[in-house]
C-alpha positions, 0 to 999 in steps of 0.5 A, spaced: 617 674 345 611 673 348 608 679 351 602 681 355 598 688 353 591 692 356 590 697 354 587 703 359 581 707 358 582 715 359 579 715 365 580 709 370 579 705 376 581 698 372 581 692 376 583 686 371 586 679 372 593 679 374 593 687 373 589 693 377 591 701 375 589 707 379 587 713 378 583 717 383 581 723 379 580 726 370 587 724 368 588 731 364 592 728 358 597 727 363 598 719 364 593 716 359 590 716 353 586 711 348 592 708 346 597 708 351 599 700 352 602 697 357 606 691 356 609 685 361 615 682 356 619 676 357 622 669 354 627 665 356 630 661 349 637 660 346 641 665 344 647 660 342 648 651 343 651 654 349 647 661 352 641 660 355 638 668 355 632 669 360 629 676 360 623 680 363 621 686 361 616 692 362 614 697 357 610 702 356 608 704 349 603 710 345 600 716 348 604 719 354 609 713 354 614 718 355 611 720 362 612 713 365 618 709 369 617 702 369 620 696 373 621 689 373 623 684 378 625 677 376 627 671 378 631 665 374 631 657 375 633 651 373 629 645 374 625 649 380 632 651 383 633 658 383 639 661 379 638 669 379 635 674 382 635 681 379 630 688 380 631 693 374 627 699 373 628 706 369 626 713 367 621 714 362 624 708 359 623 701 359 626 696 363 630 690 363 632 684 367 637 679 363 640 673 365 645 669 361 646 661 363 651 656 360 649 649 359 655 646 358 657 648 366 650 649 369 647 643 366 641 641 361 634 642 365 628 646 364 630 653 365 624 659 367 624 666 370 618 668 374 616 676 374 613 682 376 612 688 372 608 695 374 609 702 372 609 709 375 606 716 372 611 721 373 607 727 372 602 725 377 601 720 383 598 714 379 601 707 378 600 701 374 601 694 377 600 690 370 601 683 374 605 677 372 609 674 367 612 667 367 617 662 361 620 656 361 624 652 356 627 645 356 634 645 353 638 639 352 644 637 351 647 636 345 649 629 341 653 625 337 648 620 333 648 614 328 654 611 332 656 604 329 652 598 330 653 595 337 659 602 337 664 597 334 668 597 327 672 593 324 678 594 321 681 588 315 688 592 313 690 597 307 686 596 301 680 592 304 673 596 303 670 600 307 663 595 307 665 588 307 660 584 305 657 578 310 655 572 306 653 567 312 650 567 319 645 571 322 648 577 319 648 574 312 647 580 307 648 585 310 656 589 311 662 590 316 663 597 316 670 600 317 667 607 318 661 611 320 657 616 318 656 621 325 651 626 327 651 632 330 645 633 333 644 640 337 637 638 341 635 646 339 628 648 338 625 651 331 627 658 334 633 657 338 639 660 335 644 654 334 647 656 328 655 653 325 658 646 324 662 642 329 670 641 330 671 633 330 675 630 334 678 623 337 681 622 343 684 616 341 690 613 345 691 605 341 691 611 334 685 606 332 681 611 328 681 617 324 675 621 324 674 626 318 672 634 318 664 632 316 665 627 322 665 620 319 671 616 323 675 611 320 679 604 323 686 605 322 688 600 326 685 594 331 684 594 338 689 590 342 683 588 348 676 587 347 676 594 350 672 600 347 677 605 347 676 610 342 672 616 343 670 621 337 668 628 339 664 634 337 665 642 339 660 647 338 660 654 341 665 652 346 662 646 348 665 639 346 660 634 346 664 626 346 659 620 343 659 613 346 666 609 346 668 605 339 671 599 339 675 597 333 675 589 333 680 585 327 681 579 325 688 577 329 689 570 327 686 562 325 686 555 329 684 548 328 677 548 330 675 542 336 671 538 330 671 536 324 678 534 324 682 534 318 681 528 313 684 526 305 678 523 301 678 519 294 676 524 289 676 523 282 682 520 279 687 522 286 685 524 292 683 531 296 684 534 302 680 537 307 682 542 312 678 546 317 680 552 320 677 558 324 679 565 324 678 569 331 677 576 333 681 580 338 676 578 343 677 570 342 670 569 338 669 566 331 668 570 326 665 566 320 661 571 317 666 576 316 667 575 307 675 572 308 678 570 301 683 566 300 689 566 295 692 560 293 700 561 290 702 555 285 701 548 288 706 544 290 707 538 287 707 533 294 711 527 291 714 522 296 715 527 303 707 528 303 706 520 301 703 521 295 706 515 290 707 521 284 706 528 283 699 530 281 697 532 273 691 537 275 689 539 282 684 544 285 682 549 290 676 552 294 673 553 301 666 552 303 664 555 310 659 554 315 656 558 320 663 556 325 669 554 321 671 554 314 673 549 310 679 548 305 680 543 301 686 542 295 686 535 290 690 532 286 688 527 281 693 523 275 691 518 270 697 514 271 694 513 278 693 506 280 685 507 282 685 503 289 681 506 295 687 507 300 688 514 303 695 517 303 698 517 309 699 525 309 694 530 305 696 535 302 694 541 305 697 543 311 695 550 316 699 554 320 697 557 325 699 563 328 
């Protein structure tokens, strides 16, 4: 509350700033004493996330209070455009004019009251016109925050972790997230009343996250399109606020990458074959530096249909990767093996694509 107070003097013909008071003769301890106050109230602050309360008011307080009726006209705006108009006045009492707005209907903005405040002595012909009082506050609407990196997630199936490490390219050393940690942030000031927790929620039509109660949503499923279509949301007091739209982008299959091409090698006592692939998201881009793991079931032994002049001793497996595509390699070494430098016809490995 930010008040304004003058304090009158017994007998008085008072001009001050913004406030003048007379009385034309010995008042006769009928209006005024030393300690009679006159007091312009007003403020304009939150009551709640979504109430906006404006209010104007003219007291009179201390010695012969009781003489006095007041009044109070007030004017409310937003961003300088009128909202309310209201007069009040009362009987040996104070005066009120209060006005409630709703931001989430009325919009955010700056909201003000403009007022006047007087006061009359009732037991003699004297009046106090103590002037003008004004207010204002910015309210802003609320917010979801800490949204994802680039309002996207992944999501790598059942069982996967929730942060995937990234072993390569430009993000290397750093984690694809399948979940977020939001914010609900108010936009209240110190002594704005903007108290409770929000009510999460999603508006989710491809059922690709599920957001919790403390409001840490999760990938459930990838997108079919390169589309952003996931919205997380957040109500207070009525009001629902909605975050910026999630993508939810997956790993949806491999292919032969334009170059290098497929090759088999002499290596040790046999030969090794070396396979590169590139995994695709939903929106067609290559994703190397997803951490991707391979697990490799029994080896076949290739024999005649793959070219090789027997079944192999001892073999191995790995990939490498680079900044495009990933490279698997499979090898096959035998000690009965004429150790000659021709290549088999066919490798080993072979990729499906899908």
């Amino acid at each position: 509350m930010i008040r304004a107070l003058i304090q009158l003097s017994r007998y008085a013909l008072l001009a001050l700033a913004g406030a003048a008071f007379l009385f034309p003769g010995p008042l006769e301890a009928q209006c005024v004493g030393a300690a009679t106050q006159f007091l312009a109230h007003r403020y304009v602050k939150r009551k709640s996330l979504n109430n906006v309360e404006s209010q104007a008011g003219t007291i009179v307080i201390g010695r012969y209070a009781e003489n006095w009726d007041t009044a109070v006209q007030s004017t409310a705006f937003r961003d300088q455009r009128q909202t309310h108009y209201g007069v009040a006045s009362a009987q040996n009492a104070a005066s009120y004019v209060t006005f409630n707005d709703t931001p989430s209907s009325d919009g955010a903005g700056t909201y003000s009251n403009s007022n006047s405040h007087q006061a009359y002595c009732d037991v003699s012909p004297y009046a106090a016109n103590i002037g003008f009082s004004s207010d204002s506050q910015a309210v802003k609407a609320p917010e979801i925050g800490n949204m994802p990196d680039s309002n996207a997630l992944w999501y790598f199936g059942p069982g996967t972790p929730g942060a995937v490490p990234i072993h390569v390219g430009r993000r290397s050393g750093s984690y694809a997230y399948q979940y977020a940690n939001l914010t609900y942030n108010t936009n209240c000031l110190s002594d704005d009343v903007c108290a409770g927790a929000p009510t999460w929620g999603e508006i989710d039509p491809e059922g690709a996250i599920s957001v919790s109660s403390s409001g840490v949503p999760e990938s459930t499923g990838g997108h079919d399109a390169c589309s952003r279509d996931s919205v997380v949301t957040a109500t207070l007091d009525g009001r629902q606020v909605a975050g910026e739209p999630i993508f939810v982008n997956r790993p949806v299959g491999v292919r032969r990458p334009s170059k290098p091409s497929v090759r088999t090698v002499v290596w040790r006592d046999g030969y090794r074959t070396i396979h590169p692939w590139e995994v695709y998201d939903t929106c067609g881009s290559i994703i190397p530096s997803v951490a991707l793991n391979e697990t490799f079931g029994d080896f076949s032994k290739p024999g005649v249909v793959s070219g090789w002049p027997e079944p192999p001793e001892s073999a191995s497996s790995g990939y490498v990767v680079s900044d495009e595509y990933w490279e698997d390699s499979i090898g096959a070494t035998s000690n009965t093996w004429n150790r000659t430098r021709s290549i088999p016809a066919q490798g080993l490995l072979t990729l499906t694509t899908r």
